[in-house]
KOLLODREN-932180 format. One line per field, with one value per residue: residue number from 0; x, y, z of N, C-alpha, C, CB in turn; residue in one letter. Coordinates in Angstrom, 3 decimals, always signed. Glycine has a CB too. Layout:
N
n = c(NUM  ...)
nx = c(X  ...)
ny = c(Y  ...)
nz = c(Z  ...)
cax = c(X  ...)
cay = c(Y  ...)
caz = c(Z  ...)
cx = c(X  ...)
cy = c(Y  ...)
cz = c(Z  ...)
cbx = c(X  ...)
cby = c(Y  ...)
cbz = c(Z  ...)
res = c(a  ...)
This chain:
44
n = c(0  1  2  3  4  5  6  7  8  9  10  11  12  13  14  15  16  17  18  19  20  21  22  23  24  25  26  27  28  29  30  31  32  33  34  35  36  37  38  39  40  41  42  43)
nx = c(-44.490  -46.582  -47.215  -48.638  -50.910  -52.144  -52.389  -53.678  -52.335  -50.526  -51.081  -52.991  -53.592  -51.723  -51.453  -51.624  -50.079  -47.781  -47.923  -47.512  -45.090  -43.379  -44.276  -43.029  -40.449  -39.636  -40.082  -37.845  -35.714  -36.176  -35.027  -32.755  -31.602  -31.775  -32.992  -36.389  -37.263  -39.386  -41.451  -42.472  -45.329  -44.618  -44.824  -46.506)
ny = c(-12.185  -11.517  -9.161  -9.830  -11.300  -9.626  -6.811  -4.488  -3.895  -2.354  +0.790  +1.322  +2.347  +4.490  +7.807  +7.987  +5.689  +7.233  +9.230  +8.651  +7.042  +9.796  +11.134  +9.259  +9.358  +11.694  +11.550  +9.845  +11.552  +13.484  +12.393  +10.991  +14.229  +14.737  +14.163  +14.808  +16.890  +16.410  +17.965  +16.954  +16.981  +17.681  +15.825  +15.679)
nz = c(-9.436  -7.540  -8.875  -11.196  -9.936  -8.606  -10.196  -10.062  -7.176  -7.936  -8.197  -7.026  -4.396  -4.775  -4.063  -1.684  -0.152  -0.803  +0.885  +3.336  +3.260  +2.914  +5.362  +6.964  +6.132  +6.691  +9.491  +10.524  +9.990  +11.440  +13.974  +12.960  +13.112  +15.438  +19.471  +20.159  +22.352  +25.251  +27.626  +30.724  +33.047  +36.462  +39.217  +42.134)
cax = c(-45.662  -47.617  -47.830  -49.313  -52.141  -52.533  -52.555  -54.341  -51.896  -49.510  -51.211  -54.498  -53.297  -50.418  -51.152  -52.125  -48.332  -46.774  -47.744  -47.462  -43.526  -43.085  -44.256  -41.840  -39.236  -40.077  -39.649  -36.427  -35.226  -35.711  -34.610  -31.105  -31.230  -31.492  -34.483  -37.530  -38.119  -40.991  -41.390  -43.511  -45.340  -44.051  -46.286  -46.836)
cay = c(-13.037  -10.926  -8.108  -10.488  -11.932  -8.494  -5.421  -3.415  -3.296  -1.371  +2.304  +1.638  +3.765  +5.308  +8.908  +7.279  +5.373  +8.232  +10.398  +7.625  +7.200  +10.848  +10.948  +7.919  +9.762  +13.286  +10.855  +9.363  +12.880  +13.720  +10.944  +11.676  +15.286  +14.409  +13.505  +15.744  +16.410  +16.343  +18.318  +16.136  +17.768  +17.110  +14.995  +16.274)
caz = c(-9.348  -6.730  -9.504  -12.146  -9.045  -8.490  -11.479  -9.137  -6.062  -8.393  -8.408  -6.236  -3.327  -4.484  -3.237  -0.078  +0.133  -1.201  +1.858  +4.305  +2.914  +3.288  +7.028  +7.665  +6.130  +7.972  +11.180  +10.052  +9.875  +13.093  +14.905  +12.718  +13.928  +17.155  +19.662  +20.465  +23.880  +25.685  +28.982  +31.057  +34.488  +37.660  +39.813  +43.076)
cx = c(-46.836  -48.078  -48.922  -50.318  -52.571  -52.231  -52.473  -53.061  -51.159  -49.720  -52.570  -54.476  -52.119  -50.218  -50.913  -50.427  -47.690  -46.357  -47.490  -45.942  -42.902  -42.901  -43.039  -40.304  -38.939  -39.795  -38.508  -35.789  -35.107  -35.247  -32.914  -30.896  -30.920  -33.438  -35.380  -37.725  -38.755  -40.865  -43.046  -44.004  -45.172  -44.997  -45.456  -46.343)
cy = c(-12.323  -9.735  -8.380  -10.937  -10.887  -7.091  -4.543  -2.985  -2.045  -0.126  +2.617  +2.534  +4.197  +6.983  +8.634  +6.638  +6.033  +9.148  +9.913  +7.519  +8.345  +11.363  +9.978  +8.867  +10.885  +12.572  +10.680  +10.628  +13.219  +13.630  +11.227  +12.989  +15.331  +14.607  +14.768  +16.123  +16.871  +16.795  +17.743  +17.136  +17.194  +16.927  +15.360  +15.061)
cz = c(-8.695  -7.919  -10.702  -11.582  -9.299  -8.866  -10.315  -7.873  -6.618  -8.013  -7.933  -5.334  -3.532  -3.692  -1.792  +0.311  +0.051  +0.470  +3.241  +4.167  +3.679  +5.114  +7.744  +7.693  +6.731  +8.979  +11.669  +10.530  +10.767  +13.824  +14.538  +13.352  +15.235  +18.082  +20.107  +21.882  +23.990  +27.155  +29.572  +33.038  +35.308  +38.895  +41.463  +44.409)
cbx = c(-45.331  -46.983  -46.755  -48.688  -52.158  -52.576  -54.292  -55.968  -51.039  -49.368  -51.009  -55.119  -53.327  -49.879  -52.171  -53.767  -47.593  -47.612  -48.995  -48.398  -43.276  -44.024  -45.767  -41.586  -38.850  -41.947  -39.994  -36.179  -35.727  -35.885  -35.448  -30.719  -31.970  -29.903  -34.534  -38.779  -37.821  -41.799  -41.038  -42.698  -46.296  -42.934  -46.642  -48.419)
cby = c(-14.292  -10.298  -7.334  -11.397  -12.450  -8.544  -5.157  -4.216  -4.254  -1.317  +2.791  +0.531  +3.567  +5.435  +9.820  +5.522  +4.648  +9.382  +11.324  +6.238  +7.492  +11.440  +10.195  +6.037  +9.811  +14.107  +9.555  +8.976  +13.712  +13.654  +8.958  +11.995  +15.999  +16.217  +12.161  +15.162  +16.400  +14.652  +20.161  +14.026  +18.378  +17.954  +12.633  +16.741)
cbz = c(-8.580  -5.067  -9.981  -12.783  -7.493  -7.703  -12.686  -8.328  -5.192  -9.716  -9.960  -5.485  -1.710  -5.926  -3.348  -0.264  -0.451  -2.627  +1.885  +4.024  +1.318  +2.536  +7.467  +6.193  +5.079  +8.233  +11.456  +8.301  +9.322  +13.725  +14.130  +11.058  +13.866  +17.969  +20.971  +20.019  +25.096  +25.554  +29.113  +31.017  +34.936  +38.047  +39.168  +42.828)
res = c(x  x  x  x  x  x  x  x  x  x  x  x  x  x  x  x  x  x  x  x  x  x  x  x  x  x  x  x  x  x  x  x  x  x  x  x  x  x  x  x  x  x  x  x)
């Protein structure tokens, strides 16, 4: 129903979702590898 209101959502920003997906899934990825750390400075 939403695709018949709206033609347009189909392929209006698809590069734009595509690379937005990608980032998510690059995140995902990580997060499975295991976590990032972050060396934080040590307050005085």
């Amino acid at each position: 129903m939403v695709r018949q209101a709206f033609p347009e959502l189909g392929t209006a920003h698809l590069p734009e979702r595509r690379k937005m997906m990608q980032e998510w899934a690059d995140y995902l990825d990580k997060l499975k590898a295991g976590a990032e750390i972050i060396q934080l400075p040590k307050s005085a």
